[in-house]
N, CA, C and O of each residue as an XYZ file, in Angstrom:
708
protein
N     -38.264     55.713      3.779
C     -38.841     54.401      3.607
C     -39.917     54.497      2.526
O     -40.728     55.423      2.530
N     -39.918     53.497      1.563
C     -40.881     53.812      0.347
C     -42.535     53.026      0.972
O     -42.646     52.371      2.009
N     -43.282     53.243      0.308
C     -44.247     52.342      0.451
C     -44.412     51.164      0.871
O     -44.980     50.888      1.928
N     -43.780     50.106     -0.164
C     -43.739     49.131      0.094
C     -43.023     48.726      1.108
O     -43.854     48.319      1.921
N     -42.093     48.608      1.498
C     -41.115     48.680      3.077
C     -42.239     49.181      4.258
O     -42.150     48.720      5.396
N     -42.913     49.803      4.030
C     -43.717     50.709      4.859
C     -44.833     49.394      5.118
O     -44.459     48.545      5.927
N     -45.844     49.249      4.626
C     -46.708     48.931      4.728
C     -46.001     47.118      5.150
O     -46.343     46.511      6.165
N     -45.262     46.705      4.373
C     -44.818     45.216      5.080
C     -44.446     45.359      6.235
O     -44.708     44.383      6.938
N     -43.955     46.148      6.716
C     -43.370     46.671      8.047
C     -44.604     46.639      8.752
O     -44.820     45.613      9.396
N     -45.486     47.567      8.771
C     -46.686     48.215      9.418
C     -47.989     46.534     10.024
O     -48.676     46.256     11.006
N     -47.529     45.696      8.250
C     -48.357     44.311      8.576
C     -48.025     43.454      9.555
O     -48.689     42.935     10.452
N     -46.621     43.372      9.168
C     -45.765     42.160      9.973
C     -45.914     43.153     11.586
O     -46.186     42.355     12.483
N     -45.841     44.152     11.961
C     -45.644     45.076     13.508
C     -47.379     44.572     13.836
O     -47.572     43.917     14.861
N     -48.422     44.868     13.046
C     -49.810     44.111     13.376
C     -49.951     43.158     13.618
O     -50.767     43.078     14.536
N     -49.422     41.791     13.148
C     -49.547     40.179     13.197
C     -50.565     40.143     12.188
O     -51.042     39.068     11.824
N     -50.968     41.349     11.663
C     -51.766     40.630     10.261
C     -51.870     40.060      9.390
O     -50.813     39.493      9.669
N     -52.237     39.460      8.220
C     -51.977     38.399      7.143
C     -52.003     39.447      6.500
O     -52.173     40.515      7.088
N     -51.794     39.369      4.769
C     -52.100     40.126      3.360
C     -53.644     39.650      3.499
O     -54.201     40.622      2.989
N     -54.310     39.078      3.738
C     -55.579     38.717      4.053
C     -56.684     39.289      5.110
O     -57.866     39.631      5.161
N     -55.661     39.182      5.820
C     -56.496     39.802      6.978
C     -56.423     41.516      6.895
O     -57.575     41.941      6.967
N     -55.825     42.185      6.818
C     -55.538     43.716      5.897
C     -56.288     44.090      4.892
O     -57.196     44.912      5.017
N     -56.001     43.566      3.886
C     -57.146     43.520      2.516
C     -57.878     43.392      2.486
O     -58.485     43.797      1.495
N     -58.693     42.590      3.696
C     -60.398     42.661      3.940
C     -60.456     43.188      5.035
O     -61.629     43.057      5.387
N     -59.704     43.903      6.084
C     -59.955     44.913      7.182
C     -60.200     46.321      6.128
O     -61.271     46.924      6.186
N     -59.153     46.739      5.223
C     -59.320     47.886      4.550
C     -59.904     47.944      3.419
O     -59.963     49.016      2.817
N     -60.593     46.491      2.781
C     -61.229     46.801      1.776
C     -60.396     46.753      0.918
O     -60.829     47.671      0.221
N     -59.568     46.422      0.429
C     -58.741     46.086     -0.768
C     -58.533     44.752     -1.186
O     -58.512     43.850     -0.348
N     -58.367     44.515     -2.462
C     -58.316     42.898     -2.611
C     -56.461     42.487     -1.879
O     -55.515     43.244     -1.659
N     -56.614     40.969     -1.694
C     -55.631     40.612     -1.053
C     -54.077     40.583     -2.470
O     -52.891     40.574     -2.141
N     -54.561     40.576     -3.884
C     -53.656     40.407     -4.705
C     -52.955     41.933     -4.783
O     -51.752     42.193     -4.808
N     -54.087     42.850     -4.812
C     -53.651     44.649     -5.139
C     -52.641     44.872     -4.008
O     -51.618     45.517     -4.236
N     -52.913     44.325     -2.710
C     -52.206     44.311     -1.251
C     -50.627     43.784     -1.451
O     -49.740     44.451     -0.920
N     -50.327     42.757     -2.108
C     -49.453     42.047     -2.298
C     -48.698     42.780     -3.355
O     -47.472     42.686     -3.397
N     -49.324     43.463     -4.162
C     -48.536     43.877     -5.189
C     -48.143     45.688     -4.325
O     -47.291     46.048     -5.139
N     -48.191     46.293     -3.808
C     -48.145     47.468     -2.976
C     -46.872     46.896     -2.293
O     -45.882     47.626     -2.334
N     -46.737     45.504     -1.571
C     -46.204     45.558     -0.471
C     -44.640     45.059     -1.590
O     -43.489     45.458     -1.412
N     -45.061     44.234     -2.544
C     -43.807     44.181     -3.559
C     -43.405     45.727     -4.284
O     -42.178     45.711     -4.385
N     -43.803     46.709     -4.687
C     -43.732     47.635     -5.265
C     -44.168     47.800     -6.888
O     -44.158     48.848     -7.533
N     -44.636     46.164     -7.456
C     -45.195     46.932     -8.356
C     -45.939     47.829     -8.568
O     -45.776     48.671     -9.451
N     -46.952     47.773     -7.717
C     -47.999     49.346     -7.717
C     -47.429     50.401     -6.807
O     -46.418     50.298     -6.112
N     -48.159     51.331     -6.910
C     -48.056     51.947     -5.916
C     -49.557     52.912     -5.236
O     -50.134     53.763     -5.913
N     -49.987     52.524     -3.742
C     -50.443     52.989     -3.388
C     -51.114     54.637     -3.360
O     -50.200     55.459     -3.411
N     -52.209     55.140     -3.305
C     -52.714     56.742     -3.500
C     -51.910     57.204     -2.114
O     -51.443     56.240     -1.507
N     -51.703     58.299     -1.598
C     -51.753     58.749     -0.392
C     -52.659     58.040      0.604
O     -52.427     57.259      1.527
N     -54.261     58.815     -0.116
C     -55.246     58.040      0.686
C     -55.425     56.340      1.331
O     -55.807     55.906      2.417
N     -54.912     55.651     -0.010
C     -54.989     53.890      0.107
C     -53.943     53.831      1.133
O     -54.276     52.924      1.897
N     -52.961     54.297      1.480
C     -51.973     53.796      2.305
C     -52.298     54.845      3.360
O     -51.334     54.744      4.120
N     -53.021     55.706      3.806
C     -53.275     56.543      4.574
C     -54.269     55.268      5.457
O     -54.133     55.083      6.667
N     -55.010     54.672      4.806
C     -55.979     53.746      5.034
C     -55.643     52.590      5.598
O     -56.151     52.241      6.664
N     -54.499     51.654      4.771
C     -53.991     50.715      4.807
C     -53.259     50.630      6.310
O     -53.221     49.782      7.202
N     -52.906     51.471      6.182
C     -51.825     51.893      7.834
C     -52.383     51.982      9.002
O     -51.859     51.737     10.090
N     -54.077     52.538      8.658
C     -54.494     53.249      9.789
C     -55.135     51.585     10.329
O     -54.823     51.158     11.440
N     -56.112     50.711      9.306
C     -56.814     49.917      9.496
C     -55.450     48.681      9.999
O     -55.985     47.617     10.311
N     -54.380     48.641     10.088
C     -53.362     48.060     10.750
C     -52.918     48.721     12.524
O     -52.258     48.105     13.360
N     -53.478     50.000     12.671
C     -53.610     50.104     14.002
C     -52.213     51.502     14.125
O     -51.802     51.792     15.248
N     -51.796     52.021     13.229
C     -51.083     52.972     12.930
C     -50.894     54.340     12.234
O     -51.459     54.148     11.157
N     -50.563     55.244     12.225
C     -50.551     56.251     11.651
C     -49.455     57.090     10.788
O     -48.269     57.270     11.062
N     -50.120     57.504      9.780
C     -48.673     58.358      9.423
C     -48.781     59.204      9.773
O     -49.850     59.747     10.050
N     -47.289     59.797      9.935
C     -46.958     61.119     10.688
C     -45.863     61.367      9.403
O     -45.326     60.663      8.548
N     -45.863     62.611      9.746
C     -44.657     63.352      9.234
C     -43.614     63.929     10.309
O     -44.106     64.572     11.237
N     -42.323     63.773     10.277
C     -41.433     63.959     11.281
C     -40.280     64.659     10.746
O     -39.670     64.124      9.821
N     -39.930     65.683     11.158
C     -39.122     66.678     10.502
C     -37.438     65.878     10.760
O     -37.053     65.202     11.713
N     -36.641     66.327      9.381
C     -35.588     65.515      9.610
C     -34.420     65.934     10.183
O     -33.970     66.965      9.682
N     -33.850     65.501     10.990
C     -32.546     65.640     12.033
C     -31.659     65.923     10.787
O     -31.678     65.283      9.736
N     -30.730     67.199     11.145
C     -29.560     67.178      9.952
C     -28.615     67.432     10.953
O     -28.914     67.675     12.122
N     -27.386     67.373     10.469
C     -25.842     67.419     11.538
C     -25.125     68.867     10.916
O     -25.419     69.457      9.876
N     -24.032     69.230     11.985
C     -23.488     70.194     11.694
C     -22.252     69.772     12.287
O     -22.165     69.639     13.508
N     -21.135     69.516     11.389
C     -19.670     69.532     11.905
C     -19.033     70.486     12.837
O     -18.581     71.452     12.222
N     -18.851     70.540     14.081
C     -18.174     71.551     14.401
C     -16.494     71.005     15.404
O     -16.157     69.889     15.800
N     -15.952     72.046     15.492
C     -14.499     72.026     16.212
C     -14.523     71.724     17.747
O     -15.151     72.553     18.405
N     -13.984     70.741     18.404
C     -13.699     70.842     19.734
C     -12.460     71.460     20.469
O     -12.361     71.628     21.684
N     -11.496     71.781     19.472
C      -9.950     71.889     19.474
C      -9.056     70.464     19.513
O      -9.330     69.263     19.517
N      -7.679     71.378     19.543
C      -6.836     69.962     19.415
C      -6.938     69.196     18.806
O      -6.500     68.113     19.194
N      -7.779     69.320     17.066
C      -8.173     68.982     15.755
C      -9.125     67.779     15.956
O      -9.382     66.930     15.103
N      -9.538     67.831     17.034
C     -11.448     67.142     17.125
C     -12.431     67.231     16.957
O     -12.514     67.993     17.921
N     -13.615     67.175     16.544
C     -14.802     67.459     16.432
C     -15.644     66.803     16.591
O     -15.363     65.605     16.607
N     -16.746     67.090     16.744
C     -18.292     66.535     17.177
C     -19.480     67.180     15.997
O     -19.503     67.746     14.904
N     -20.165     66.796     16.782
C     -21.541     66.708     15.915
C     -22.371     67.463     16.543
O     -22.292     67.344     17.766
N     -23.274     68.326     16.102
C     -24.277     68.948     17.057
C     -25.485     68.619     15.678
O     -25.074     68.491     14.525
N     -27.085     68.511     16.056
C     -28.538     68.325     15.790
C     -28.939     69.751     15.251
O     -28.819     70.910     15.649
N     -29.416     69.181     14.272
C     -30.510     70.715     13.787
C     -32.226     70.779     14.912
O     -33.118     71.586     15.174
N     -31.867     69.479     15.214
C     -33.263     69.979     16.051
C     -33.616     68.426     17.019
O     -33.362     67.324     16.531
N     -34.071     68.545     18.065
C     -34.469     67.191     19.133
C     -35.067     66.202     18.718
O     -35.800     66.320     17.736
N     -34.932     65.169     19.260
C     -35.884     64.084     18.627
C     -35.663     63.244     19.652
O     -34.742     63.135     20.461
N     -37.331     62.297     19.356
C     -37.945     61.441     19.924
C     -37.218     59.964     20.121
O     -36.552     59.845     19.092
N     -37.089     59.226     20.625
C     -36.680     57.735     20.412
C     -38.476     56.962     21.346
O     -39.287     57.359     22.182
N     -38.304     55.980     20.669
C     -39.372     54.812     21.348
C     -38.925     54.926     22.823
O     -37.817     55.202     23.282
N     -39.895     54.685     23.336
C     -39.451     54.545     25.617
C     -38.932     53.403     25.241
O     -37.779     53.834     25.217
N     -38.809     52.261     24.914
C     -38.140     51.305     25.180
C     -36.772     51.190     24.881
O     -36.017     50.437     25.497
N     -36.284     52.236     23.547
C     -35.197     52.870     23.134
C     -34.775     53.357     23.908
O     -33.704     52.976     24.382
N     -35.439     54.413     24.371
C     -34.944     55.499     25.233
C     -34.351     55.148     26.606
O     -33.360     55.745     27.026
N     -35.102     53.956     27.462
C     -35.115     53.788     28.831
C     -34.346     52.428     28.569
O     -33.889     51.991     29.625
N     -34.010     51.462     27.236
C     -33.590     50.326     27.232
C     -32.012     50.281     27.747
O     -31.346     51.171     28.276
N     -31.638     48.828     27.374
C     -30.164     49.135     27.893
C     -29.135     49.011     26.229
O     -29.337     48.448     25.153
N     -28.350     49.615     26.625
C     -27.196     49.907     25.185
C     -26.043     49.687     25.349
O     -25.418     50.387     26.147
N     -25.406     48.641     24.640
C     -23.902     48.698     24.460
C     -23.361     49.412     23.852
O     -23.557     48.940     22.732
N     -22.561     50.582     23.663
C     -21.957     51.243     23.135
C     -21.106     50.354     22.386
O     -20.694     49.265     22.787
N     -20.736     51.200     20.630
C     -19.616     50.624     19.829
C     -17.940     50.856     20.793
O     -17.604     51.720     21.602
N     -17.301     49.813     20.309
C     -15.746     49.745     20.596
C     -15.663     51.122     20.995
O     -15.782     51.675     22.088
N     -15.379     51.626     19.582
C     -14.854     53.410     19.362
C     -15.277     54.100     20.570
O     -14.553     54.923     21.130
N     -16.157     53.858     20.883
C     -16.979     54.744     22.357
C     -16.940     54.336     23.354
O     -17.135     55.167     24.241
N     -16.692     52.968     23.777
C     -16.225     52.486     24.926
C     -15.485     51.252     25.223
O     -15.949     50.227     25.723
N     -13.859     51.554     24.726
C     -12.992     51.058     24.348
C     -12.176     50.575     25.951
O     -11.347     49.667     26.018
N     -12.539     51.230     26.886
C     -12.206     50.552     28.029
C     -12.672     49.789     28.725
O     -12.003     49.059     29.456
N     -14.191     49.782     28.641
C     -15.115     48.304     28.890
C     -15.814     47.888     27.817
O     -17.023     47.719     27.977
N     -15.444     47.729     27.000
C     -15.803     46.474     25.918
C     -16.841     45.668     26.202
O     -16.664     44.796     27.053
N     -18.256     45.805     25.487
C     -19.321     45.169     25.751
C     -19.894     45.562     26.928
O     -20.810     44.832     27.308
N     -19.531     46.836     27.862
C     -20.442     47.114     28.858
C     -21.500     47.725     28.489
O     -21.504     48.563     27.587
N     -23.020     47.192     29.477
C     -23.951     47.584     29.128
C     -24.630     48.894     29.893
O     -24.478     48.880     31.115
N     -25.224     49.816     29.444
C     -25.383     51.232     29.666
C     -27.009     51.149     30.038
O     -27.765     51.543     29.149
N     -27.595     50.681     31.250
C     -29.322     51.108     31.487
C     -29.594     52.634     31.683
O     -29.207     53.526     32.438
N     -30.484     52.484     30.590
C     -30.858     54.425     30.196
C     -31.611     54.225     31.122
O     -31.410     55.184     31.867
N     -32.535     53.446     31.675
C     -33.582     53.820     32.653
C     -32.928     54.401     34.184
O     -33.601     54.891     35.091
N     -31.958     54.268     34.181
C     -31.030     55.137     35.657
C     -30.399     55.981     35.040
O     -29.798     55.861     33.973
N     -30.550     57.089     35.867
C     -30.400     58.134     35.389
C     -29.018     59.077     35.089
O     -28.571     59.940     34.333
N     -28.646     58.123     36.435
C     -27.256     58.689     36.653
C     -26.065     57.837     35.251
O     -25.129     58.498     34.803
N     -26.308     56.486     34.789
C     -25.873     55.982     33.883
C     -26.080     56.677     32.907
O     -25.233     57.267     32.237
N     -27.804     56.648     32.680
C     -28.016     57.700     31.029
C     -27.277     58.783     31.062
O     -26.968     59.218     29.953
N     -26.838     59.445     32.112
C     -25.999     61.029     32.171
C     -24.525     60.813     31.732
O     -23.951     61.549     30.929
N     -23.959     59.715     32.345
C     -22.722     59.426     31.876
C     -22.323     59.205     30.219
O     -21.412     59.633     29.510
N     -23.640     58.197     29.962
C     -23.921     58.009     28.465
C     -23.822     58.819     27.530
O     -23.092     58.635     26.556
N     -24.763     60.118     27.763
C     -25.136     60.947     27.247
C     -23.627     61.603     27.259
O     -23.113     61.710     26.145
N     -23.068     61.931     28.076
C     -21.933     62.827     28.000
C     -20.428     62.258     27.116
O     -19.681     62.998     26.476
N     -20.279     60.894     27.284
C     -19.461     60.173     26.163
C     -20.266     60.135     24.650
O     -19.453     59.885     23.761
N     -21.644     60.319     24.141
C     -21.697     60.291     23.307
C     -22.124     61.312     22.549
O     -22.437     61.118     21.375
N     -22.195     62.581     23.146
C     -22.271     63.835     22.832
C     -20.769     64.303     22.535
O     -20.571     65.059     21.584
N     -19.592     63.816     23.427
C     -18.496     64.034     23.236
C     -17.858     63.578     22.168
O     -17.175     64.386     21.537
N     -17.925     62.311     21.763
C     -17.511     61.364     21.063
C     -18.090     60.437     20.136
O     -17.403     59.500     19.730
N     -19.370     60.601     19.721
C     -20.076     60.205     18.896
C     -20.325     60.547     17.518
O     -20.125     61.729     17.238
N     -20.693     59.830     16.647
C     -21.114     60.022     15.568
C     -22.624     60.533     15.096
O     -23.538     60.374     15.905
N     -22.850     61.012     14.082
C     -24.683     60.809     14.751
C     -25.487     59.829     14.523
O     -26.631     59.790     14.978
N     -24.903     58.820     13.698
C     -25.896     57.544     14.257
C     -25.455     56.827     15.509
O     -26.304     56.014     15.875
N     -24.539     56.875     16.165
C     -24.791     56.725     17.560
C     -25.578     57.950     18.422
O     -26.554     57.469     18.997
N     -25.456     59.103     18.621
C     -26.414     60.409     19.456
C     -27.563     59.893     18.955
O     -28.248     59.755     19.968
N     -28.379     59.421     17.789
C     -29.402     59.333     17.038
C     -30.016     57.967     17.604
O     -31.227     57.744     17.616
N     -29.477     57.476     17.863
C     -28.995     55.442     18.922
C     -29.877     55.362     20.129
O     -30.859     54.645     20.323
N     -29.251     56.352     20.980
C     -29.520     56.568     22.049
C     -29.439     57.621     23.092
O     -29.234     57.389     24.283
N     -29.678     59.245     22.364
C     -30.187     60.170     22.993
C     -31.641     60.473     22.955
O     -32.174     60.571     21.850
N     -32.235     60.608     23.870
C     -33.338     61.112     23.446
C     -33.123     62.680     23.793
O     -32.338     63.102     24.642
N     -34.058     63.542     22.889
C     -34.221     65.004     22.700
C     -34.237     65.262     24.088
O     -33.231     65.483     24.763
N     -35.939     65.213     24.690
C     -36.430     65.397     25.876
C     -35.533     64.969     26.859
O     -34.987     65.941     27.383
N     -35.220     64.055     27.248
C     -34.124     63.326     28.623
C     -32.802     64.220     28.328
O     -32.229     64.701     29.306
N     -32.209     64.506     26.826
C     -31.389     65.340     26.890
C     -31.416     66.999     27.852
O     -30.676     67.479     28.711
N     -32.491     67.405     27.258
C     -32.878     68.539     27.934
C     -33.409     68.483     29.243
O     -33.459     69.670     29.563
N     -33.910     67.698     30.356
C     -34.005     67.431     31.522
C     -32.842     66.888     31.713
O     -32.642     67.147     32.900
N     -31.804     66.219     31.284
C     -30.107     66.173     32.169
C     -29.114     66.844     31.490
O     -28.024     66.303     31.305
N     -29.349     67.921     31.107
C     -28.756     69.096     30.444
C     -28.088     69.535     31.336
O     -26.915     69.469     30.970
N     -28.199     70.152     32.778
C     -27.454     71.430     33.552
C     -26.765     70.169     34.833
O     -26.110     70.495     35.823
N     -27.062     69.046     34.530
C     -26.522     67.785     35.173
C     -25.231     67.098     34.218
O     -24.608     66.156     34.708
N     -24.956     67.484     33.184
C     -23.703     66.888     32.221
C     -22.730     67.702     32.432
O     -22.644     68.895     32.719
N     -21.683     66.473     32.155
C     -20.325     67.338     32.874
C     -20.170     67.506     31.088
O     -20.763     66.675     30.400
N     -19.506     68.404     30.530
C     -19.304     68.372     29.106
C     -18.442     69.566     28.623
O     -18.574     70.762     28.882
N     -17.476     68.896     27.810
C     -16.235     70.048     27.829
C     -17.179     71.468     27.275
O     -18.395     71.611     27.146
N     -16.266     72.208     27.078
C     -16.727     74.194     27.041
C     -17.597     73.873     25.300
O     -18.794     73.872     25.014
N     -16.173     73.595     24.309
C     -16.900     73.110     23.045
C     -18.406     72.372     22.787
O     -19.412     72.922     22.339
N     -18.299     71.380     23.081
C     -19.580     70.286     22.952
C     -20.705     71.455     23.817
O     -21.724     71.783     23.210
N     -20.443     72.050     25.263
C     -21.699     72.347     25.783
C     -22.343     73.810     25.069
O     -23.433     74.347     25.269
N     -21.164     74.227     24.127
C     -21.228     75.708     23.556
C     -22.369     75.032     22.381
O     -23.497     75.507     22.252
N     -21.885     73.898     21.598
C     -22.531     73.941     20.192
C     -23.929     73.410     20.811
O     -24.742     74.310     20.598
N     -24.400     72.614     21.313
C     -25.356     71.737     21.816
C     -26.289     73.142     22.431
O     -27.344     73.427     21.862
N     -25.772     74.016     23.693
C     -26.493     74.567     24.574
C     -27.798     75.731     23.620
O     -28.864     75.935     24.202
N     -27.650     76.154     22.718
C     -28.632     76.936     21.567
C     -30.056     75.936     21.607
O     -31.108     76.258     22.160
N     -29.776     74.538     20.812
C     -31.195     73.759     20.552
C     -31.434     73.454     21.633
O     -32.363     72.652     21.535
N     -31.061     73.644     23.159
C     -31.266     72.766     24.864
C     -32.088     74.346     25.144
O     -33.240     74.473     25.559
N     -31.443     75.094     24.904
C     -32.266     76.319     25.929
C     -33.419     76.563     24.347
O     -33.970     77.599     24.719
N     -33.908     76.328     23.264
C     -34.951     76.313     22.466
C     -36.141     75.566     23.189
O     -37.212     76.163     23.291
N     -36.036     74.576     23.583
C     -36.702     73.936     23.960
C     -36.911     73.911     25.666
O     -37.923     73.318     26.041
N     -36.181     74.407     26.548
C     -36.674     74.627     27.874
C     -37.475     75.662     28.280
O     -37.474     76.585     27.466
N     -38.350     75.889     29.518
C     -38.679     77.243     29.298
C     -38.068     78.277     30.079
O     -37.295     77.963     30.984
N     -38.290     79.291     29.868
C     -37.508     80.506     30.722
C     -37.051     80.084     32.129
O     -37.649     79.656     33.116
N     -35.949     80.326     31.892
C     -35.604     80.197     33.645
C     -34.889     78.801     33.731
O     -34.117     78.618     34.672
N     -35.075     77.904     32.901
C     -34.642     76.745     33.162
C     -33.107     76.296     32.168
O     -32.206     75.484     32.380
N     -33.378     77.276     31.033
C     -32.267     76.672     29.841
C     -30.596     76.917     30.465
O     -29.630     76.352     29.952
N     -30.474     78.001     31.827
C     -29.617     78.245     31.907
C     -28.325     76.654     32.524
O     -28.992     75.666     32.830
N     -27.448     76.532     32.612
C     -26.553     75.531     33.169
C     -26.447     75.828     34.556
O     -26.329     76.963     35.018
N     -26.491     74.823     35.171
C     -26.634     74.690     36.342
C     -24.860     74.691     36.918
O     -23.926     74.137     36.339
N     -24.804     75.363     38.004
C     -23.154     75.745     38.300
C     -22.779     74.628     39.142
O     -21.630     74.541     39.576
């Protein structure tokens, strides 16, 4: 996301004006306007500022990459270079899965906040997903607490089980029988 995307984003998520921003952070309201169009462009610092005095922060967040691998019977899946976060409201909200993924109830809705649903979820879209669906609606953490609870063929639980036991601690990464 560039700057400008950033900071209109960051205003409009505040309810702030270009007005009300530009004199919270001390910038004129025209320099503000031109940042949020992209003619200028913001220092680090000015948008370090701009963001913060909107009630937000930047972070840096390391980026998810994919790795093609084989399920047999000329299928494949997707496995994560590394876990990630979703919003709780993401995480615990409810999700319709695309067609492709749940082609026998069409438009059924999936509440992550039960657990036993998110498990089912999780296991059709670890199986059968793309990674902007796993990316949709897995979260890292909930993955790894219903880890040794997924039913999941030998393939999928082989490529996946490496980044699940990284992140558990001793004693726990193993699969539950």
């Amino acid at each position: 996301m560039d700057a400008a995307s950033l900071l209109r984003r960051v205003r409009a998520d505040s309810g702030l004006s270009q007005e009300d921003l530009s004199r919270r952070a001390g910038t004129s309201r025209p320099t503000l306007s031109a940042y949020e169009r992209g003619r200028k462009s913001p220092s680090a610092d000015t948008l370090e500022r701009l963001v913060s005095v909107a009630g937000f922060e930047l972070d840096a967040v390391p980026v998810v990459t994919w790795r093609e691998y084989g399920q047999g019977r000329g299928r494949s899946g997707w496995v994560a270079s590394r876990l990630w976060r979703l919003e709780a409201a993401q995480a615990l909200g409810a999700v319709v899965l695309p067609l492709e993924l749940e082609w026998s109830v069409p438009g059924r809705v999936v509440e992550l906040a039960d657990r036993r649903q998110r498990a089912r979820l999780y296991e059709v879209v670890l199986r059968e997903g793309m990674p902007r669906d796993i990316l949709r609606c897995v979260d890292g953490v909930l993955l790894a607490d219903l880890w040794g609870e997924l039913v999941l063929p030998v393939a999928v639980r082989a490529a996946w089980q490496p980044l699940v036991d990284s992140v558990l601690p001793a004693g726990r990464a193993a699969v539950a029988s």
